[in-house]
C-alpha positions as CSV (number, residue, x, y, z in Angstrom):
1,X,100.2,104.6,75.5
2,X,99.1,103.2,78.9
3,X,95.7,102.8,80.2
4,X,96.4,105.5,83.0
5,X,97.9,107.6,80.4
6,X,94.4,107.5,78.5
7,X,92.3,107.9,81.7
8,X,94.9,110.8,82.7
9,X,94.1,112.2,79.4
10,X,90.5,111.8,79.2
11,X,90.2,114.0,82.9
12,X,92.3,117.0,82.4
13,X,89.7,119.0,80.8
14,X,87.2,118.3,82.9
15,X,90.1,118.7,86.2
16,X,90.6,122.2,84.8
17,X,87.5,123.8,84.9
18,X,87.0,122.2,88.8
19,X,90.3,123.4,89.7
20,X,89.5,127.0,88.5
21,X,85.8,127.1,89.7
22,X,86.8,125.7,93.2
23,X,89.6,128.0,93.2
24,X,86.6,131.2,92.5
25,X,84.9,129.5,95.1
26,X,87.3,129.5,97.1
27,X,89.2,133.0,97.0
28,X,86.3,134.7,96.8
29,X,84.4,133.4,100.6
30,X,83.8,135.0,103.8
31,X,86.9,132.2,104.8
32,X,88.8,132.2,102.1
33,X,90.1,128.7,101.2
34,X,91.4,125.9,98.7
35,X,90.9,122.8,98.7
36,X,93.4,120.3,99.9
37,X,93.1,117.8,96.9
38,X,94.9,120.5,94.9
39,X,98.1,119.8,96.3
40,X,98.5,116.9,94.4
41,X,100.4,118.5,91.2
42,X,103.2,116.8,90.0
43,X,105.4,118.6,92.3
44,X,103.2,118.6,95.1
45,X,103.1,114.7,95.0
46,X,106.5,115.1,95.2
47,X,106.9,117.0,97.7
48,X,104.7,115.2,100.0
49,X,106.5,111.7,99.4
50,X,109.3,113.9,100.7
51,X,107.2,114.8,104.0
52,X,106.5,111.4,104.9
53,X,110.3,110.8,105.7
54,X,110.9,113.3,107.8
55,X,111.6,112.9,111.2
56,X,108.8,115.1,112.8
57,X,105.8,113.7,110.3
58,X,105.2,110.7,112.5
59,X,101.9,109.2,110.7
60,X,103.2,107.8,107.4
61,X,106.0,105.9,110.0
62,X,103.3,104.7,112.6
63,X,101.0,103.5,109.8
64,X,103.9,101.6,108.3
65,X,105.1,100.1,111.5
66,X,101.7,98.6,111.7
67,X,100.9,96.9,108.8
68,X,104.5,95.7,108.7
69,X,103.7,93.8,112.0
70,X,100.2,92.9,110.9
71,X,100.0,93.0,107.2
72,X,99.4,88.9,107.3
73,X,97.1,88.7,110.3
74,X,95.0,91.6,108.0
75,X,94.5,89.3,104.9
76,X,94.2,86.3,106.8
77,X,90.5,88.1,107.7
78,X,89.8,88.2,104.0
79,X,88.0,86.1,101.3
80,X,90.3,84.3,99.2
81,X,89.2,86.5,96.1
82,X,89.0,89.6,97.9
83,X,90.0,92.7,95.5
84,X,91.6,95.5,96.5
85,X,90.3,99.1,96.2
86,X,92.6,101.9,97.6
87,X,91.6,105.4,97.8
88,X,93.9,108.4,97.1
89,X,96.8,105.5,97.0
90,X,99.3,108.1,95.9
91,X,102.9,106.1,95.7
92,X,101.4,102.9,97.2
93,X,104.7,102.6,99.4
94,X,103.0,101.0,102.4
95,X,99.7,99.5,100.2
96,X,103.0,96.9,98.9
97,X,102.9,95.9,102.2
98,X,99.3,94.6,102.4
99,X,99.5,93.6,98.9
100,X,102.7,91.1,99.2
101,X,100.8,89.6,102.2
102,X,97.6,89.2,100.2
103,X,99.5,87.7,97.4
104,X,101.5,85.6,99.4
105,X,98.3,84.0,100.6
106,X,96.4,83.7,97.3
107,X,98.8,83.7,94.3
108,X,96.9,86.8,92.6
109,X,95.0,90.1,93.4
110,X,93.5,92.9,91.7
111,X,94.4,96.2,92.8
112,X,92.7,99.3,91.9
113,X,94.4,102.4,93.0
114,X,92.5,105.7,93.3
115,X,94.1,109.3,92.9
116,X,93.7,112.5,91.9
117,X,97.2,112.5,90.1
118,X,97.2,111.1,87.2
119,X,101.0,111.4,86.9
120,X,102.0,109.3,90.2
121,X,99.7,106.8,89.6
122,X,101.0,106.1,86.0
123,X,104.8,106.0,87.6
124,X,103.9,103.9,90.6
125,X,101.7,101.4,88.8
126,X,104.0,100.9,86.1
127,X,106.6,99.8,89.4
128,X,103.9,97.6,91.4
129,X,103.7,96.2,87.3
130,X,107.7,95.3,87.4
131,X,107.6,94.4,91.4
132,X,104.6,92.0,92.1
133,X,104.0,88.9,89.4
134,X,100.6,87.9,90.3
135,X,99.2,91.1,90.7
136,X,97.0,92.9,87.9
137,X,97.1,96.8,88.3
138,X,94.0,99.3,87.0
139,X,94.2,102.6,87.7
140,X,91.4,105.2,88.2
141,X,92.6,109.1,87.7
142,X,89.4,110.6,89.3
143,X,88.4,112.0,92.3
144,X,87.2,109.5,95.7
145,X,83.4,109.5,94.6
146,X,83.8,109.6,90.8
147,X,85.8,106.2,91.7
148,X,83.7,104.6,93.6
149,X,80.9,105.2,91.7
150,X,82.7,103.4,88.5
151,X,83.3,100.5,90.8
152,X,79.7,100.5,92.1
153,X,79.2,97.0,89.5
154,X,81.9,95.4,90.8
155,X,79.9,93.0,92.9
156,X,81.1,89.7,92.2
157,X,84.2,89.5,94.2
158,X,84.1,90.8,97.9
159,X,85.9,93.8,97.6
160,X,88.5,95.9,100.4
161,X,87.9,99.4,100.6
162,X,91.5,100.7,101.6
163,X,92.0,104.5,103.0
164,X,95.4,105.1,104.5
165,X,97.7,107.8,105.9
166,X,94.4,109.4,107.9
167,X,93.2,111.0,104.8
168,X,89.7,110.6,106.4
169,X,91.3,113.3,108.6
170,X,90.9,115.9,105.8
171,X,87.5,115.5,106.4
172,X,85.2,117.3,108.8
173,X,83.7,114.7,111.6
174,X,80.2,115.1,109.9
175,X,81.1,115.5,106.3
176,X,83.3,111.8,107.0
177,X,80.0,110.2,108.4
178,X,78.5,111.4,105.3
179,X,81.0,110.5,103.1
180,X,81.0,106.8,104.4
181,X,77.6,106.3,103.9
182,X,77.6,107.0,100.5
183,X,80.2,104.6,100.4
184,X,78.7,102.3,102.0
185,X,75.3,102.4,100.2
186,X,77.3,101.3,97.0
187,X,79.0,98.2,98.8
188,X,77.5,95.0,99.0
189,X,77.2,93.1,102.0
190,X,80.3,91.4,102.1
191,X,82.8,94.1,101.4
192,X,85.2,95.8,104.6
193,X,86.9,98.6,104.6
194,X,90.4,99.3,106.2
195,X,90.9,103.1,107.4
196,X,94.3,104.7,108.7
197,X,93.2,106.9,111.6
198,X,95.5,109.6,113.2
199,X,95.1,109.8,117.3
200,X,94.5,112.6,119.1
201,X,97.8,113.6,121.1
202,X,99.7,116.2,122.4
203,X,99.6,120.0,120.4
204,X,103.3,119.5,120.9
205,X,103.5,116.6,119.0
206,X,100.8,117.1,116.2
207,X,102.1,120.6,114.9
208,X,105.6,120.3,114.2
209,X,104.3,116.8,112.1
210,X,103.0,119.6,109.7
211,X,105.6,122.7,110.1
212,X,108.7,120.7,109.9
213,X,112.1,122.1,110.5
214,X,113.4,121.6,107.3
215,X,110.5,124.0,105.9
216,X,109.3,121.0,103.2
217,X,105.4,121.0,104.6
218,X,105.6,125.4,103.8
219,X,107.0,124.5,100.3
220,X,104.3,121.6,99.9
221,X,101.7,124.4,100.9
222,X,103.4,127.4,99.1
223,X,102.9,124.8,95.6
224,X,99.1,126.0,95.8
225,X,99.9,129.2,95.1
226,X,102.5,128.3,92.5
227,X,100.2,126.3,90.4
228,X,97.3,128.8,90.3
229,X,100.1,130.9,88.8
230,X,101.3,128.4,86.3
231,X,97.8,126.8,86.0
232,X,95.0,130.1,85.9
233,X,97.6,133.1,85.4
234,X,97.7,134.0,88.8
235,X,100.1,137.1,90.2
236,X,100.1,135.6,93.1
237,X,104.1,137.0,94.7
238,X,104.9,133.5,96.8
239,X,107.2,135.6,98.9
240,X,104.3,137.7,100.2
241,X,102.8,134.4,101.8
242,X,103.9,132.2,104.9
243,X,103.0,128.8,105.6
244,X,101.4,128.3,109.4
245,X,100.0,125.0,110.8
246,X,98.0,125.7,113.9
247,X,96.1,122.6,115.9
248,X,92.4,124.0,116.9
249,X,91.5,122.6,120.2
250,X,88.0,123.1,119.4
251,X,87.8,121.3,116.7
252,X,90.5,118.6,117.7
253,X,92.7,119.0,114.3
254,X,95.6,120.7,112.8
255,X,94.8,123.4,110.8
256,X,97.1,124.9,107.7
257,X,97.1,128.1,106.3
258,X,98.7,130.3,103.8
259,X,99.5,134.2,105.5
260,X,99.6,137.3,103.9
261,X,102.8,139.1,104.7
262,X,101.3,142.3,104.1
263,X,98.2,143.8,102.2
264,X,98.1,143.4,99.0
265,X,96.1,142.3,95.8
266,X,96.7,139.3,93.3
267,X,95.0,138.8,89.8
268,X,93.9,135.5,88.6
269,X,93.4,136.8,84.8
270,X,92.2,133.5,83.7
271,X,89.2,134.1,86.0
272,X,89.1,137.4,85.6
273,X,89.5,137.5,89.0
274,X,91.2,140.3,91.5
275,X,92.0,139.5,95.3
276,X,92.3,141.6,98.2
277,X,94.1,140.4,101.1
278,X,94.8,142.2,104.2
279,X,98.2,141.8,106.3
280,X,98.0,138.5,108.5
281,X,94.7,137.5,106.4
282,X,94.9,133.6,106.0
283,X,93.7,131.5,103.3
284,X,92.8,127.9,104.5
285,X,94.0,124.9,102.8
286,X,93.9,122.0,104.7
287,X,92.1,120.4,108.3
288,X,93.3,117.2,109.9
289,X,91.0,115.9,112.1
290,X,92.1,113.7,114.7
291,X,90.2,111.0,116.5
292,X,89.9,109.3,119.8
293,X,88.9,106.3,120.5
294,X,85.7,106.8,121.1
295,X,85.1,109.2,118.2
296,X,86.1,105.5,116.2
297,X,83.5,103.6,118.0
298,X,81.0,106.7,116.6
299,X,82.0,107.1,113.3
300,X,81.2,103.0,113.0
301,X,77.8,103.2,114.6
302,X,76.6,106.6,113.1
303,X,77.8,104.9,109.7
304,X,76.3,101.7,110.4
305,X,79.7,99.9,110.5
306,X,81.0,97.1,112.8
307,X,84.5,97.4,114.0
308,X,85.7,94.3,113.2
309,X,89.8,94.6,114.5
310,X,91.5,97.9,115.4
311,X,95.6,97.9,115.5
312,X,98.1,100.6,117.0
313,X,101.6,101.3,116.7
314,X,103.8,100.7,119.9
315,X,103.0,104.6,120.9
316,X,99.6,104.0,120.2
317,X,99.8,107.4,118.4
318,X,98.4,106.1,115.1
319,X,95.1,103.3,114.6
320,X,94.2,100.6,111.4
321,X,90.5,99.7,111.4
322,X,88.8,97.2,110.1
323,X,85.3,97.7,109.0
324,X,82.5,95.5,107.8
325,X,78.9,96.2,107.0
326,X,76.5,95.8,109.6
327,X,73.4,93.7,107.8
């Protein structure tokens, strides 16, 4: 058995009493919700490596156009040691890219890929194994914090803290300034951190990236409702539900929702739990924020962070960001 395998093992327990209690939490709000990190089922994982080749979902494209272009300018700004820490890697499609250029330039890396699914990050490491001589793989199966805390004592080697595909986006502005700084408070001095941010653009642009034509984002959102069923013994009738992605001006992000079709009550019996949801009512589950410029500069001084490089894609539509630690 594999070390993720173990690691996978040793977290589902303790994964399915979250999953039901922040499901509870969830259904049972003013604002009903669930989180977003629950997408990430086996076939939601899958699902979403299916989004990022469509042709509407522009940010996994833009984010690989520029570390293709600037991969080796990135590790060329890094110790020779430097070890590589990635959260919520997922597939690691586009990390490959950053980690043949930091091979190329020093002969051997550590990578330490961080995810929620246990299941992808077993297949994918077991290909970066086969793909990249020179490169030692160790998986973490946990949530972002639980992660970083267990690499808190990994101080001897200067360390990059790698965040791509705007996942910062899933957080509000404030709760990603304080998310950072808890970060950062368990980094030493000489660690960076390199952060995928979406831009803002035009509404006409941003929501048909998450309400493709092709309906693959409402299947990827319809799999929440799936797996409580599978998952917690849910009732929940999937045909009763549409998927709507809405961008909140306000707020400057895309918002996702799951819609009730009509009133109507579901059962959760594992939580001895009963629902009632009114025709239109939505259940959120998901916000991507989107950043200007200047909300970049913020985020770096209210985290006390220097902005070491920034790079864009040719539409300037997506930003890479290179962070240090301000002494």
């Amino acid at each position: 058995m594999s070390k993720i395998s173990r690691i996978h093992q040793n977290q589902e327990k303790r994964a399915d009493r979250t999953f039901a209690e922040d499901v509870r939490k969830g259904l049972t709000g003013a604002r009903k919700s669930i989180p977003c990190i629950y997408f990430y089922d086996s076939r939601g994982s899958a699902l979403f490596e299916d989004i990022t080749r469509l042709p509407e979902y522009y940010p996994t494209r833009t984010e690989a156009e520029i570390l293709k272009k600037n991969a080796g300018d990135i590790a060329g700004l890094l110790p020779a040691n430097t070890l590589l820490i990635e959260l919520g890697s997922g597939s690691s499609a586009k990390t490959r890219l950053l980690i043949q250029a930091l091979l190329s330039r020093n002969g051997e890396l550590e990578y330490i890929p961080i995810d929620v699914s246990g299941d992808i990050l077993e297949e994918s490491a077991e290909k970066l194994d086969r793909a990249f001589p020179g490169l030692e793989v160790n998986p973490l199966a946990v949530r972002y914090k639980d992660g970083i805390d267990l690499i808190e004592h990994r101080r001897h080697n200067p360390k990059l803290i790698l965040w791509l595909g705007s996942s910062i986006g899933n957080y509000g502005k404030e709760e990603a300034v304080r998310f950072i700084r808890h970060l950062c408070e368990r980094l030493p001095a000489q660690d960076r951190l390199l952060i995928g941010i979406d831009l803002l653009k035009d509404r006409n642009i941003l929501e048909p990236a998450y309400n493709d034509s092709q309906g693959i984002t409402a299947q990827f959102n319809l799999n929440l409702l799936y797996r409580i069923n599978r998952e917690l013994g849910g009732n929940f009738q999937i045909e009763n539900f549409r998927h709507r992605a809405v961008f909140n001006d306000d707020k400057g992000c895309v918002e996702l929702f799951l819609e009730s079709r009509c009133d109507q009550t579901v059962v959760i019996s594992s939580l001895n739990l009963e629902i009632r949801l009114a025709e239109s009512e939505r259940i959120s589950t998901e916000e991507s924020h989107k950043y200007s410029l200047e909300e970049i500069r913020i985020l770096a001084e209210r985290t006390n962070l220097r902005l070491e490089s920034q790079w864009f894609d040719a539409k300037r539509w997506f930003s890479m960001n290179l962070f240090s630690l301000k002494d």
